[in-house]
C-alpha positions as protocol buffer text, in pm:
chain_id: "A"
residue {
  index: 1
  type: UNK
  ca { x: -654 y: -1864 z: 451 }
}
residue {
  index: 2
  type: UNK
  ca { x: -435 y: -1665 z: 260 }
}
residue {
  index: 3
  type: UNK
  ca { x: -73 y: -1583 z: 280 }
}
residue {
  index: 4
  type: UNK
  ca { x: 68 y: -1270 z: 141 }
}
residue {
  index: 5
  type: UNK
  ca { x: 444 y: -1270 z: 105 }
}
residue {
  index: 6
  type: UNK
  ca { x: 512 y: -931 z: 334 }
}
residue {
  index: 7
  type: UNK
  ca { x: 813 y: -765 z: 231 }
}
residue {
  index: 8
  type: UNK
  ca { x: 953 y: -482 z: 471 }
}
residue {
  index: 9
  type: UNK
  ca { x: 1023 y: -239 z: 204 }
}
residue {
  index: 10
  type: UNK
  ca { x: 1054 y: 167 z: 204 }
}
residue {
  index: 11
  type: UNK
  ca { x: 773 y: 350 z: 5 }
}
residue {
  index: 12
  type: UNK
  ca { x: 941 y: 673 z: -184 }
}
residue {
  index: 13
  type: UNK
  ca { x: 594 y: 903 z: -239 }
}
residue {
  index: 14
  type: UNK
  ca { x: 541 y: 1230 z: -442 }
}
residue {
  index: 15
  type: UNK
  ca { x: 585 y: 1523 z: -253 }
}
residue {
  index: 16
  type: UNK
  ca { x: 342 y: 1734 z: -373 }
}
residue {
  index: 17
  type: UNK
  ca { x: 25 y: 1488 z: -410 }
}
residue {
  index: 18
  type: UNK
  ca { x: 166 y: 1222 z: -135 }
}
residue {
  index: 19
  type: UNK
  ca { x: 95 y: 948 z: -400 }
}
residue {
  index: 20
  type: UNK
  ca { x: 350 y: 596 z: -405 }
}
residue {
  index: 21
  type: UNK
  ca { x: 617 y: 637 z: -714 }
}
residue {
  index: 22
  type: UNK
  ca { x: 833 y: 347 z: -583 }
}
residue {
  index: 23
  type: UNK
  ca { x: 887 y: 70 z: -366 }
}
residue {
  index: 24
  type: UNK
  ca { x: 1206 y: 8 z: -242 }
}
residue {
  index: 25
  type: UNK
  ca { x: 1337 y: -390 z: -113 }
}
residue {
  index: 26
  type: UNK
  ca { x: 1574 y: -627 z: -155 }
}
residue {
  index: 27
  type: UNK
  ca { x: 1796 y: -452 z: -333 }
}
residue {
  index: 28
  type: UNK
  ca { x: 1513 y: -380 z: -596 }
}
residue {
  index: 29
  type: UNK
  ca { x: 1348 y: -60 z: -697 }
}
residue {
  index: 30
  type: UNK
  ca { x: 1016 y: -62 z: -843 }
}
residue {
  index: 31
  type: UNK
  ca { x: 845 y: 222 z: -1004 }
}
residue {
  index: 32
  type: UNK
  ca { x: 470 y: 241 z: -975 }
}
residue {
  index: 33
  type: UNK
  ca { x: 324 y: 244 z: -1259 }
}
residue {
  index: 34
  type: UNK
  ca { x: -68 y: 276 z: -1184 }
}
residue {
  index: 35
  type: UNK
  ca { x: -261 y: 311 z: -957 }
}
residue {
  index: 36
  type: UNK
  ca { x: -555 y: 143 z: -929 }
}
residue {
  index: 37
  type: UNK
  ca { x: -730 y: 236 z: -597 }
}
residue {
  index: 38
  type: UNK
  ca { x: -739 y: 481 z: -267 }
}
residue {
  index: 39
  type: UNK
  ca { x: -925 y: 378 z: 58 }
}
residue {
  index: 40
  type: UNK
  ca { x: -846 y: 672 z: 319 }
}
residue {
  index: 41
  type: UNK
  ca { x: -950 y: 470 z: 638 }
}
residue {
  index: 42
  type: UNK
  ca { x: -916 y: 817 z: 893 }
}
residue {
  index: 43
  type: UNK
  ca { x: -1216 y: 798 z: 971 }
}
residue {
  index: 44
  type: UNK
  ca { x: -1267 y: 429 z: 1102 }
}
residue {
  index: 45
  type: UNK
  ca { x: -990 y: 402 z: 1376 }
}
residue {
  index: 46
  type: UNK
  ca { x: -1007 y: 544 z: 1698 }
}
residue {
  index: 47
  type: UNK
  ca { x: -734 y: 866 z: 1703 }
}
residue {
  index: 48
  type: UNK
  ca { x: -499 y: 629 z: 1983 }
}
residue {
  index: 49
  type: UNK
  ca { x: -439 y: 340 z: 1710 }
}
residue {
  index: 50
  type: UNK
  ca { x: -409 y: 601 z: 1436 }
}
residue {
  index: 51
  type: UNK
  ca { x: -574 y: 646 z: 1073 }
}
residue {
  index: 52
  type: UNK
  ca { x: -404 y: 494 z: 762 }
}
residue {
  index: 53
  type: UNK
  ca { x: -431 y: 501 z: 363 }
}
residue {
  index: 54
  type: UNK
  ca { x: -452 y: 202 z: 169 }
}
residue {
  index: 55
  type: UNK
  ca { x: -291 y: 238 z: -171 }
}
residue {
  index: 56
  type: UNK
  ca { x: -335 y: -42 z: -441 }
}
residue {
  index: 57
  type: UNK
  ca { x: -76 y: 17 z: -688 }
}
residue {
  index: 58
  type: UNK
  ca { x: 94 y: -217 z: -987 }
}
residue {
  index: 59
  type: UNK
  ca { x: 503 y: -163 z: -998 }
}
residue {
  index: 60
  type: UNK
  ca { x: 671 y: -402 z: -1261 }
}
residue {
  index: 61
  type: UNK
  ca { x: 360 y: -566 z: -1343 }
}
residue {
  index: 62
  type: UNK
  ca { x: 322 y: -677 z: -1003 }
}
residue {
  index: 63
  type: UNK
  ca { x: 20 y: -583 z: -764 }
}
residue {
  index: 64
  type: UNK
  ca { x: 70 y: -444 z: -398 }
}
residue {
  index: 65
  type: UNK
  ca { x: -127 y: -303 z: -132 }
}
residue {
  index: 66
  type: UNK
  ca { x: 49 y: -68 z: 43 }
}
residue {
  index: 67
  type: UNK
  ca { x: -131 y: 42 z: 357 }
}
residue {
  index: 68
  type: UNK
  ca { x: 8 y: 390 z: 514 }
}
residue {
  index: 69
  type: UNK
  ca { x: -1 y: 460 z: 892 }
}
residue {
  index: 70
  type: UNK
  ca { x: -48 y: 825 z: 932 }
}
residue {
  index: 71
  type: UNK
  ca { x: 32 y: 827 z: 1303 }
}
residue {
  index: 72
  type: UNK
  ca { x: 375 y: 672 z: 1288 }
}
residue {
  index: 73
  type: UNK
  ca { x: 403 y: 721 z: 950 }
}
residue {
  index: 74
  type: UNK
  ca { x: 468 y: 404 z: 866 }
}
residue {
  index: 75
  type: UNK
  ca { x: 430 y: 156 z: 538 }
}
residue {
  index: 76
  type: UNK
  ca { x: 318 y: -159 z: 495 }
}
residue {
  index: 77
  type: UNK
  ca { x: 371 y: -363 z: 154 }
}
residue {
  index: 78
  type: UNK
  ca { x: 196 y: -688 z: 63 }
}
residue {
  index: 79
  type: UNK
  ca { x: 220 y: -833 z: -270 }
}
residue {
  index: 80
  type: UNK
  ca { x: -99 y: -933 z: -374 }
}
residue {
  index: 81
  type: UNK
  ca { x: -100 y: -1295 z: -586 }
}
residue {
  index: 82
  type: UNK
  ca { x: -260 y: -1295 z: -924 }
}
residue {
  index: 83
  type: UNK
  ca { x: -631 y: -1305 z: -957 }
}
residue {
  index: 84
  type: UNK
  ca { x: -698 y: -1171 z: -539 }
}
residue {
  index: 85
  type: UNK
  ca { x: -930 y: -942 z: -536 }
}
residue {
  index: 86
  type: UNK
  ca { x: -771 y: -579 z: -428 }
}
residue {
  index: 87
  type: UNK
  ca { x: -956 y: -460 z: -201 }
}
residue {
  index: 88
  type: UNK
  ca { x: -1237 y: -628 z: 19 }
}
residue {
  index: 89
  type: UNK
  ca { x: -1620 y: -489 z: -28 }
}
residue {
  index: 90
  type: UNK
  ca { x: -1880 y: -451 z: 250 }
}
residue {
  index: 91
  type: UNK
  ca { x: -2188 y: -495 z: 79 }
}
């Protein structure tokens, strides 16, 4: 089992591409400074529990997933430790 410290942050985005810039919590504000990948899930829920975007992004040399629900437009932010693999594969 794993256990991702969960952090209930606000996610500032780019206006014009909707792309993470910077995470906001604790007190802290981290700039994104890649981004490594974009899983748009819209297709895989049912329209009553609502699509979402999962963003994998490094800010200050940390890595987070940030997961975006469309329908209540809500984030999500879990740092990801060292060495976990990003995102999961279906093979």
């Amino acid at each position: 089992m794993l256990n991702l410290n969960i952090i209930a942050p606000t996610v500032a985005v780019d206006g014009i591409t909707g792309r993470p810039r910077e995470i906001r919590a604790d007190g802290e504000r981290l700039a994104v400074t890649s981004l490594e990948s974009v899983r748009d899930e819209t297709a895989a829920y049912p329209l009553e529990l609502g699509p979402r975007t999962v963003f994998v992004v490094t800010a200050s040399g940390r890595h987070f997933r940030l997961i975006h629900h469309l329908r209540d437009r809500r984030w999500t932010v879990e740092e990801l430790p060292a060495g976990q693999p990003t995102l999961s594969r279906a093979a």
